[in-house]
C-alpha positions in Angstrom: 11.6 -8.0 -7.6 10.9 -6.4 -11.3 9.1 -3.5 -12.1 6.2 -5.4 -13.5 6.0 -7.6 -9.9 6.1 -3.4 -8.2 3.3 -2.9 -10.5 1.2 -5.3 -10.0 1.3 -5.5 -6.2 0.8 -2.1 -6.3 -2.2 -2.3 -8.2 -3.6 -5.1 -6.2 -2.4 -3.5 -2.7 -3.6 -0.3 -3.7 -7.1 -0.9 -4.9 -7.3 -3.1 -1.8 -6.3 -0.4 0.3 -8.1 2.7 -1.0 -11.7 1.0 -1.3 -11.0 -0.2 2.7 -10.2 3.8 3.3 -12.6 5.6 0.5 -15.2 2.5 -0.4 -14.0 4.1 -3.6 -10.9 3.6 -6.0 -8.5 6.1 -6.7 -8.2 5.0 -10.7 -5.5 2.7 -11.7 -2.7 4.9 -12.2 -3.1 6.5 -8.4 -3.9 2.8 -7.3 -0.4 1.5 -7.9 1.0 4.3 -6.7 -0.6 4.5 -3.5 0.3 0.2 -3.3 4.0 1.1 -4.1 4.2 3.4 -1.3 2.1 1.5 0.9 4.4 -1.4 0.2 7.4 0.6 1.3 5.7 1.9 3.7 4.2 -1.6 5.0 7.8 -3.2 5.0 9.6 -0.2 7.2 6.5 -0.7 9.7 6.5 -4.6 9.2 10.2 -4.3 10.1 9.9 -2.2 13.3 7.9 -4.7 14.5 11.0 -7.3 13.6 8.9 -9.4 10.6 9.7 -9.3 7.2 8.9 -6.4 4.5 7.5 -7.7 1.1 9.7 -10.6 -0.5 7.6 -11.2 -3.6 4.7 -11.1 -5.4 2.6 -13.8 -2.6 -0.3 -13.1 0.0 2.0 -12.0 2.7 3.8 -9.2 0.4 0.1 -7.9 -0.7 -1.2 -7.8 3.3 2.0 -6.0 4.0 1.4 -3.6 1.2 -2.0 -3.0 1.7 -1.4 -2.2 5.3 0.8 0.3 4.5 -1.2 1.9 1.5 -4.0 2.0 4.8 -2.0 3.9 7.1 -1.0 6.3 4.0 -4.3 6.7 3.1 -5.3 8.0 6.7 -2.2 9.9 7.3 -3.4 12.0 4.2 -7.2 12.2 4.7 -6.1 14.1 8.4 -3.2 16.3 7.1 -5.8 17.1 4.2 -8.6 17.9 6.5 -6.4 19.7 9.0 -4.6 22.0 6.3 
């Protein structure tokens, strides 16, 4: 995938993912970075499981982002709250 495909599933994933967590966004920049990690994220859980990570820019790549960009997002929240 290019940059520019990272980029904008991240921002899609992302602003998905944090207004599902926060009913807020983070802001763009924050956005794709939380759907970049989320994506990486999403793919080594989505690969446990024995599916595939993200192949593209395509509904099953931005569920499988978004899903990871969750589980970020609520790892964070309780190691914030906890430290």
């Amino acid at each position: 995938m290019s940059l520019f495909v990272w980029i904008l599933l991240g921002l899609v994933a992302g602003f998905i993912g944090s207004h599902l967590v926060n009913h807020r966004g983070e802001g763009v920049v924050l956005d794709v970075l939380l759907g970049v990690v989320g994506a990486i994220i999403g793919g080594w859980i989505f690969h446990l499981f024995g599916h595939i990570g993200v192949t593209g820019l395509n509904l099953y790549s931005i569920v499988v982002a978004t899903a990871g960009a969750i589980v970020f997002l609520i790892l964070y929240h309780t190691i914030r709250r906890h430290a």
